[in-house]
C-alpha positions in Angstrom: 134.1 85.9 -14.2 134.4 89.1 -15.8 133.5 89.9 -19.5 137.1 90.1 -20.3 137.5 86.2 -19.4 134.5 85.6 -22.3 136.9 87.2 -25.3 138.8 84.5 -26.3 135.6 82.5 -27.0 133.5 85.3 -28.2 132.2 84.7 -31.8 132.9 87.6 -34.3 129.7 87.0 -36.5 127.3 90.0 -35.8 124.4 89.6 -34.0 122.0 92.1 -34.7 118.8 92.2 -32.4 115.7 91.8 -35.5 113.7 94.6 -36.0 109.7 94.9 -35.6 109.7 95.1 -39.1 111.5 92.1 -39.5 109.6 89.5 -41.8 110.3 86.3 -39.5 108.1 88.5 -36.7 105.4 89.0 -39.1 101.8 87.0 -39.3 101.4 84.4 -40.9 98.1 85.4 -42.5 98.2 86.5 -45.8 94.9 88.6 -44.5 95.5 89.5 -40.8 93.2 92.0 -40.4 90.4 89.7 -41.5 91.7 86.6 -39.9 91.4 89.0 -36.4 88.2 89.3 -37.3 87.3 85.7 -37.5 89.0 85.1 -34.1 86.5 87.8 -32.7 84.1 85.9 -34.0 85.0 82.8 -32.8 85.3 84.2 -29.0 82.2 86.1 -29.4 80.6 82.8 -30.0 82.2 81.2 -27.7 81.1 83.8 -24.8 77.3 83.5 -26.3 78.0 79.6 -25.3 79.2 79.7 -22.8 76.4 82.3 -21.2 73.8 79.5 -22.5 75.2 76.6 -20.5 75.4 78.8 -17.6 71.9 79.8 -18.0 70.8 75.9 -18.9 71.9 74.3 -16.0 70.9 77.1 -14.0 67.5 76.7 -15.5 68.2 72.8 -15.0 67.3 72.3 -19.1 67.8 68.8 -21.2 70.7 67.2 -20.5 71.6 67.8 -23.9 71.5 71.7 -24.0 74.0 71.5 -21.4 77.0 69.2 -22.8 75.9 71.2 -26.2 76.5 74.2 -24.6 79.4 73.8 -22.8 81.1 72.0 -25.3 80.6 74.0 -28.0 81.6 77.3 -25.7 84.9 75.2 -24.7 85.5 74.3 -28.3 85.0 77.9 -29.6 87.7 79.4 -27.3 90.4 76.7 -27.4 89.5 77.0 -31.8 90.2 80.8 -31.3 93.0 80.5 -28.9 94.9 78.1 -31.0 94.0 80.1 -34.2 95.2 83.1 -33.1 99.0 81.5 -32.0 98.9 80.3 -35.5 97.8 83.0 -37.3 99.1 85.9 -35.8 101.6 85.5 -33.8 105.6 85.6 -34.8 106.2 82.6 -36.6 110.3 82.8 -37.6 111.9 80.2 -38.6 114.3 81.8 -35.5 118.2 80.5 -36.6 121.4 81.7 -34.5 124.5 79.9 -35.3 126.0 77.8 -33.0 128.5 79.8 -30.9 129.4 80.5 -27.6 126.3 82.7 -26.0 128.2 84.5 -23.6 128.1 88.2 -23.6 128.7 91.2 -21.8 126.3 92.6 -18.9 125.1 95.5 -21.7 123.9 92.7 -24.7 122.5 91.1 -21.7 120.4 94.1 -20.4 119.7 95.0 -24.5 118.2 91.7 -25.0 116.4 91.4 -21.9 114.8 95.2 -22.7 113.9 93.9 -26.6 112.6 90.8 -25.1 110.3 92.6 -22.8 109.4 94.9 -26.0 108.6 92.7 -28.2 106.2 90.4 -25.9 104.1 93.9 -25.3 104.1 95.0 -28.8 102.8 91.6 -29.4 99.4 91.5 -27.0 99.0 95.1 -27.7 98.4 94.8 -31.0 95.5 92.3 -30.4 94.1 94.1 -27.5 90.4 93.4 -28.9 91.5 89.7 -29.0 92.5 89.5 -25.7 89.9 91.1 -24.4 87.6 88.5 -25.5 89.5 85.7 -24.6 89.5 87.4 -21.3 85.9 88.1 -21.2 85.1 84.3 -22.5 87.6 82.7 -19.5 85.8 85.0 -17.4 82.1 84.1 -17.9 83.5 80.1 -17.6 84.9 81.5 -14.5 81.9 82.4 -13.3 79.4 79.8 -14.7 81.9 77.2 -12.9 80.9 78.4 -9.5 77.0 77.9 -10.6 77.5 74.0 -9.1 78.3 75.3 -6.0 75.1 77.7 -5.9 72.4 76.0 -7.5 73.1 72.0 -6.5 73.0 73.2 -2.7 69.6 73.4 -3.5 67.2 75.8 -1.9 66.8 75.8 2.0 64.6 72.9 3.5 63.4 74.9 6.2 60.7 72.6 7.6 59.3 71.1 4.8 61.9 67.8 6.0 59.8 67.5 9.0 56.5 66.6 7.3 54.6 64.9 4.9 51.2 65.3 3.0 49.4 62.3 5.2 46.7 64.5 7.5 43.9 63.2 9.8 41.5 61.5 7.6 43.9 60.9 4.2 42.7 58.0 2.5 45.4 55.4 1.6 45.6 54.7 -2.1 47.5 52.9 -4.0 49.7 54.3 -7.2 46.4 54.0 -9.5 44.5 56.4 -7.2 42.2 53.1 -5.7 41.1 53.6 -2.2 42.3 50.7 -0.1 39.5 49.1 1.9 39.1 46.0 4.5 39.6 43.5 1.7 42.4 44.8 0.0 45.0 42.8 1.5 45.5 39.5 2.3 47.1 38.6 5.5 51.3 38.4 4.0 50.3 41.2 1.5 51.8 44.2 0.9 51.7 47.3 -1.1 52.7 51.3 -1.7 50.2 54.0 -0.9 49.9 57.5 -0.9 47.6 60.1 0.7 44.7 60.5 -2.0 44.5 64.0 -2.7 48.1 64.6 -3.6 49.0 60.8 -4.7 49.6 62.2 -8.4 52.4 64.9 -6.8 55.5 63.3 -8.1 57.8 65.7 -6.1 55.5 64.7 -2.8 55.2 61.0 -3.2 59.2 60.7 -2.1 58.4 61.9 0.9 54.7 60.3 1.5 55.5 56.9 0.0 53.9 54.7 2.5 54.4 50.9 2.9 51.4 49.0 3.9 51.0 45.4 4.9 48.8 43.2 6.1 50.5 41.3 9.3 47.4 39.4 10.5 43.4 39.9 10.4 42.5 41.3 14.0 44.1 44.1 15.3 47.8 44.5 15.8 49.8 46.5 19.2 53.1 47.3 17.8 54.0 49.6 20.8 52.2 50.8 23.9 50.2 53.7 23.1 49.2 52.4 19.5 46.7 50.2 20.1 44.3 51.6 17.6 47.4 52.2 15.4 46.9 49.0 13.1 43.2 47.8 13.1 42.4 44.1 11.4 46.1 43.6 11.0 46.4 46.6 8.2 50.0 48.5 9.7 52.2 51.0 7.2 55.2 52.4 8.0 57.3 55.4 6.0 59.1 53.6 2.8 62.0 55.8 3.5 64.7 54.0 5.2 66.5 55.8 8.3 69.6 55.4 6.9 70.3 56.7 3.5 66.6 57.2 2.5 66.3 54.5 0.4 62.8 52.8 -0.3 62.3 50.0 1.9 59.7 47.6 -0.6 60.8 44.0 0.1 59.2 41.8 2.8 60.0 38.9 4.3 56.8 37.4 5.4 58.0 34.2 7.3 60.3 36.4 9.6 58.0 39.1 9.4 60.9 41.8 8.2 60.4 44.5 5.8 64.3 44.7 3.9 65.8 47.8 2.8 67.4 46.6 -1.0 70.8 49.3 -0.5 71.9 48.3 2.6 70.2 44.8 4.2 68.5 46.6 7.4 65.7 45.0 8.5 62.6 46.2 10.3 60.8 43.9 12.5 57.1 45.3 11.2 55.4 43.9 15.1 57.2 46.0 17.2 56.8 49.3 15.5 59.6 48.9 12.7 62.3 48.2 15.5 65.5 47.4 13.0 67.0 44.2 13.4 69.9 44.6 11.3 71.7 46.9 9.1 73.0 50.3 9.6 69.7 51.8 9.8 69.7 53.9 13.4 66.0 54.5 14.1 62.9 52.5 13.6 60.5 53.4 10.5 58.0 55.8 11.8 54.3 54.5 11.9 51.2 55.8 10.1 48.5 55.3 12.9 45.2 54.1 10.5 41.9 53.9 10.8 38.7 52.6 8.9 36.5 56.0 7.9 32.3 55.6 7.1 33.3 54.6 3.8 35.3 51.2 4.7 38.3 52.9 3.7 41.2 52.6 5.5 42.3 56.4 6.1 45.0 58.1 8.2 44.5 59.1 12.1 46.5 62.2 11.9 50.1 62.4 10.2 53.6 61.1 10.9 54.5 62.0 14.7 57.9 62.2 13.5 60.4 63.0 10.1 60.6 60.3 8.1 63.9 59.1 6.1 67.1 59.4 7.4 68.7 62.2 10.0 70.2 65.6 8.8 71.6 68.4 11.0 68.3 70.2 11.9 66.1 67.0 12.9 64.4 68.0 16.0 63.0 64.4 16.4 64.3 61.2 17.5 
């Protein structure tokens, strides 16, 4: 369709294309200059923010200084965002009579061009603005990817592979109490730790023991650990196989120490064998022994990781 076809229909009320000057593409602040200022402001604080909830959960702070943070650094820039379309941006009222909008290629290339114009004029002039704006999406940006760092966590290297029990820990329980012949009762059970390092709340995850008390003489659970269990005293790792979890309840009828997450169930005479669950290896034993003192006391460490598997477990 040529421009010739659109004649008949064209409207004869000028059209002038507005001016920069042009009131309706003016700011709506009274005081622009200072209102830009304010804006600055506002993203400047909203940079500061945002930097401090980076560095907070980095730093892994109160929960607190981390929703304060980040809320008040997400606040800051949507305030100065919205602000600055209010503000000082074009605000019109923008009326065109209702008319046929066809025109020829050349008003169609001359509005396109002052279209184009306009929208740079417009971000030019707040350069300092959108610099800021940049600079506080940026840092966000940036403290976003923190997650992915710091909750990996640092490398485990070997440290998975062992606990604090050594040859000759004595077994306490949580109060720091040596556990000695008498302790127990023949159904009882309890936690220990290794005594020098039972107050180590980062090691007792990994050295959290259950003890119980199966019968009063000695107990085989396997070949090879006959000296394993002496007058019935046997503990196993309190980590279950499977997720980790700490296995605490006992069914003393049946004989099965229970895992509370996921119902496996370790047969505590036959070396923690599980009977049930998803658990996929047996609890590894403590082998124990009575020192000079009476106290019952390690023979030498796990001979195996305890809890459940991960991708570098060199033992079965």
């Amino acid at each position: 369709m040529s421009d010739a076809d659109h004649e008949p229909s064209r409207t004869k009320v000028p059209m002038p294309i507005a001016t920069l000057d042009d009131p309706h593409l003016g700011d709506a602040a009274r005081n622009p200059a200072r209102v830009e200022a304010i804006i600055a402001g506002v993203f400047l604080l909203a940079i500061v923010m945002l930097a401090a909830f980076g560095a907070a959960y980095w730093q892994n702070w109160n929960p607190w200084i981390l929703g304060g943070t980040m809320g008040a650094g997400l606040f800051l820039l949507g305030f100065g965002l919205t602000a600055w379309g209010k503000y000082l941006m074009p605000q019109g009222p923008f009326v065109e009579e209702r008319h046929v909008l066809a025109g020829t290629e050349s008003e169609r290339s001359s509005m396109a061009a002052a279209l184009v114009e306009r929208s740079a004029v417009v971000v030019k002039r707040r350069k300092m603005l959108g610099g800021l704006f940049a600079a506080g999406s940026g840092i966000f940006g940036i403290v976003a990817i923190f997650p992915l760092l710091r909750s990996l966590g640092p490398v485990p290297g070997t440290s998975l592979d062992r606990t604090d029990w050594k040859r000759g820990s004595v077994l306490v329980d949580s109060n720091g109490r040596p556990v000695n012949k008498d302790t127990l009762v023949v159904g009882g059970i309890m936690t220990v730790f290794p005594q020098r390092v039972y107050k180590n709340i980062q090691s007792q995850s990994m050295d959290q023991t259950v003890l119980i008390r199966v019968q009063d003489t000695d107990l085989i659970t396997e070949k090879g650990r006959e000296s394993w269990a002496p007058a019935g005293y046997v503990a196993y790792s309190k980590m279950c196989t499977h997720l980790g979890c700490p296995v605490g309840l006992y069914e003393q009828e049946l004989e099965l120490l229970v895992c509370p997450c996921h119902q496996s169930m370790f047969n505590v005479r036959n070396g923690a064998v599980p009977q049930f669950g998803p658990a996929p290896r047996p609890l590894p034993q403590l082998p124990l022994k009575f020192n000079a003192d009476g106290n019952l006391a390690a023979q030498a460490g796990y001979d195996q990781a305890v809890g459940p598997g991960y991708w570098e477990r060199t033992t079965t």
